[in-house]
C-alpha positions as CSV (number, residue, x, y, z in Angstrom):
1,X,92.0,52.5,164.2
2,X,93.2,56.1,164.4
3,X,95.9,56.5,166.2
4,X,94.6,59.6,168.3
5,X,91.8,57.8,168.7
6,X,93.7,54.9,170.3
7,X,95.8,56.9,172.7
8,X,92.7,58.7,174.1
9,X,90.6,55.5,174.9
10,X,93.5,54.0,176.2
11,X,94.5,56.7,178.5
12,X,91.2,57.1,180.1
13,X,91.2,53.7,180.6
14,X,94.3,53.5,182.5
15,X,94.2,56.4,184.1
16,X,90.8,56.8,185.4
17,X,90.2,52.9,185.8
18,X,92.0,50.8,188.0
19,X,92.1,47.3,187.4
20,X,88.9,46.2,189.4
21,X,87.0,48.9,187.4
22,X,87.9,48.7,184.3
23,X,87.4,44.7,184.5
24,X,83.6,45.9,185.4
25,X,83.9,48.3,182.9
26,X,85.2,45.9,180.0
27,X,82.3,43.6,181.4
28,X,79.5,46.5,181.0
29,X,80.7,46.5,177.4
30,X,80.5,42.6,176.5
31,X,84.2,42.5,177.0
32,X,86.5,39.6,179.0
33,X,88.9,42.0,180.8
34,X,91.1,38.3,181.6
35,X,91.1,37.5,177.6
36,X,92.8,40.9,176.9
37,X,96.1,40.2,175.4
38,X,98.6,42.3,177.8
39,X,100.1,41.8,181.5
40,X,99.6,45.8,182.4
41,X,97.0,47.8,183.4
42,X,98.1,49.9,180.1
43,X,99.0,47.1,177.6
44,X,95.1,46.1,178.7
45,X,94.0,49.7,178.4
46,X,95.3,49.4,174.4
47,X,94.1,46.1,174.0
48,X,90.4,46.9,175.3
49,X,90.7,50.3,173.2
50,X,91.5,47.9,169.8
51,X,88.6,45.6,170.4
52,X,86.0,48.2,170.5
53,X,87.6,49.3,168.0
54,X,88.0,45.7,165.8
55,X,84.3,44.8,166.5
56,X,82.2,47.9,166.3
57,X,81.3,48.8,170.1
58,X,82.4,52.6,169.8
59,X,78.7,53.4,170.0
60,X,78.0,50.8,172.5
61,X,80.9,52.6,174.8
62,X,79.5,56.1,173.9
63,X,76.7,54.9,175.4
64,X,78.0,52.8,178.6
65,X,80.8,55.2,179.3
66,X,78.9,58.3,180.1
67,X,76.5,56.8,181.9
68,X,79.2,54.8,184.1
69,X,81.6,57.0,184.5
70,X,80.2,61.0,184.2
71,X,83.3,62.4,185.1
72,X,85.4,61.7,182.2
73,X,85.1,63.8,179.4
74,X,84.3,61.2,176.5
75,X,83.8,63.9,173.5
76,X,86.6,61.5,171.8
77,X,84.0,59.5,170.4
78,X,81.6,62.2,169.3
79,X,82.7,61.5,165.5
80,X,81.8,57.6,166.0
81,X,78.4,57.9,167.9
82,X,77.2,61.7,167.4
83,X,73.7,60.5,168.2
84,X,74.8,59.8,171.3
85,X,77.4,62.2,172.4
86,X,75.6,65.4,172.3
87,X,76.0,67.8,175.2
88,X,73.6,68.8,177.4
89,X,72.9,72.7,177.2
90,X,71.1,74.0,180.4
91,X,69.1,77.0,178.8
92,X,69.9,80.7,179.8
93,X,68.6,81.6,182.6
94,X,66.5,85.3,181.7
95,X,68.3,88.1,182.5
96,X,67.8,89.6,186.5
97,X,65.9,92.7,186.1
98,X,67.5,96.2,186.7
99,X,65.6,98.1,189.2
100,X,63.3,96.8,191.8
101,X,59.5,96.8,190.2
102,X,58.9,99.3,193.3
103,X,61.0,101.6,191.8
104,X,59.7,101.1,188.7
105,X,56.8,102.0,190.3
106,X,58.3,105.1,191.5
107,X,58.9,106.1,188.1
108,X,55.8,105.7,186.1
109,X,54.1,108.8,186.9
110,X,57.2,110.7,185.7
111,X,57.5,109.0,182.3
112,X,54.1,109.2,181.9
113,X,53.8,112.8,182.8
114,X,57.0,113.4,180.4
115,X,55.7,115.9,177.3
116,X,57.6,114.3,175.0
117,X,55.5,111.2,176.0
118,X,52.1,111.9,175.3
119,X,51.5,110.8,171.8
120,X,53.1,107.8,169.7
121,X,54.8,110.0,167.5
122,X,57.0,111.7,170.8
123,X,57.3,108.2,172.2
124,X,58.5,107.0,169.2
125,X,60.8,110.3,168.8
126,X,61.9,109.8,172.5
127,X,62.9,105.8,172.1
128,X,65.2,107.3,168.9
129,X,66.6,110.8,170.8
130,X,67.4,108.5,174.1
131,X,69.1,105.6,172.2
132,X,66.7,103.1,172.9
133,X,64.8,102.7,169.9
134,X,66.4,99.4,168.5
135,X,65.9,97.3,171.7
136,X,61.9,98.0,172.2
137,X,59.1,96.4,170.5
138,X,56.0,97.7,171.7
139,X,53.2,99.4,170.5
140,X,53.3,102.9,171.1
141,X,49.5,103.6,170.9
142,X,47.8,103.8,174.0
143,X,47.3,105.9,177.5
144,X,50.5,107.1,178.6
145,X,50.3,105.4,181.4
146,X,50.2,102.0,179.8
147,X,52.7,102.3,177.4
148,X,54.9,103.9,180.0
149,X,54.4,100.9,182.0
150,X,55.2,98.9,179.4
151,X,58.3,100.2,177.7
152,X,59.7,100.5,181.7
153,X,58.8,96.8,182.3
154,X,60.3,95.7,179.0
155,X,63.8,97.9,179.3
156,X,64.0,96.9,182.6
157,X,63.6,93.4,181.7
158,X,66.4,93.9,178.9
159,X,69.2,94.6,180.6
160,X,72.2,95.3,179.7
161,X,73.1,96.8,176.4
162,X,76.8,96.8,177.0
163,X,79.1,96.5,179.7
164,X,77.7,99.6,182.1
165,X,75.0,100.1,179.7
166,X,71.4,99.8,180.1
167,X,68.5,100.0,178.4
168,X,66.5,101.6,181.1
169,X,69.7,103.6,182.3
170,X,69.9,105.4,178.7
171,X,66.4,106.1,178.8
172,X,66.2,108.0,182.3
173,X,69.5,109.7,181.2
174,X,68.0,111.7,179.0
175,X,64.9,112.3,180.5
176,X,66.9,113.8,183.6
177,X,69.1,115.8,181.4
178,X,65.7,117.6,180.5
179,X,65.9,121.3,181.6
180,X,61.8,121.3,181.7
181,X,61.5,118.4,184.2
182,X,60.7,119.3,187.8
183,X,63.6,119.3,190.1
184,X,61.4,116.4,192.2
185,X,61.5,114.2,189.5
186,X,65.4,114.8,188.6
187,X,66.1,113.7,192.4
188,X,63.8,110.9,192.1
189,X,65.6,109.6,188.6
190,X,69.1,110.6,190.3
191,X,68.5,108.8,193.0
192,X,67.1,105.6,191.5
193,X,70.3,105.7,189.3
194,X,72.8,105.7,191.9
195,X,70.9,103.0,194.0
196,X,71.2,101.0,190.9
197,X,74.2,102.4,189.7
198,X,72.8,103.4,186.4
């Protein structure tokens, strides 16, 4: 038995197990706790360790363990029961969206309106200019309304490009930094920039 192996089984078994318990536990696994050679909690611990060892009941404890007894980390036994020792991974959760879909709202006409935004070619020249252009995948034919929906829906549903970067935020950067656009809209982007702090 390897001898890392060993040690670990036998110190989660005495110390997370006192002897009530691990008699159950030994029992769980087919195991007479009172035939263990041994007069310790420990010497027990070692000696229950080398029978599952001696007569093929690793899997059999990567099974009963876990289930038993969720609080101990048992990833020891991974190489003897992978099958049965693989974690749990809870799925991302998606990403919280930047600005409220009010807002979004808010900004629509704007975009829309934007010169550079009124045919697939500016759209496509304005994703590049702004910074944007590798995080979008969207078809740029269409109204300007729609795709100016769309492309604020999908940035704002990206997120964060880097720490204190976003998508959107890049976007309505440079569209405020435009000389051309009404000072309404520029207080409307400012101000649903600092609100988000964008």
């Amino acid at each position: 038995m390897p001898t890392d192996l060993m040690m670990g089984l036998r110190d989660i078994f005495a110390t997370y197990f006192d002897v009530e318990g691990l008699t159950d536990f030994a029992l769980a696994l087919d195991v007479d706790y009172e035939n263990l050679s041994g007069s310790t909690k420990s010497a027990k611990a070692r000696e229950l360790a080398l029978h599952l060892w001696r007569h093929s009941k690793l899997a059999k404890l990567a099974e009963v363990g876990p289930k038993q007894r969720p609080d101990i980390d048992w990833c020891l036994l991974a190489p003897y029961a992978p099958d049965l020792l693989k974690p749990v991974i809870d799925p991302p959760s998606p990403p919280e969206p930047i600005i409220d879909f009010t807002d979004i709202q808010r900004l629509l006409p704007i975009l829309s309106s934007y010169p550079l935004f009124q045919t697939p070619d500016g759209r496509n020249t304005l994703l590049a200019i702004s910074g944007i252009a590798p995080f979008v995948n969207l078809d740029l034919n269409g109204s300007a309304q729609l795709v100016a929906s769309s492309l604020l829906v999908k940035l704002n549903e990206y997120g964060e490009i880097g720490p204190g970067d976003t998508a959107i935020g890049r976007l309505l950067a440079y569209v405020a930094a435009d000389a051309a656009l009404p000072p309404s809209h520029k207080d409307l982007i400012a101000a649903i920039a600092t609100k988000y702090g964008l």
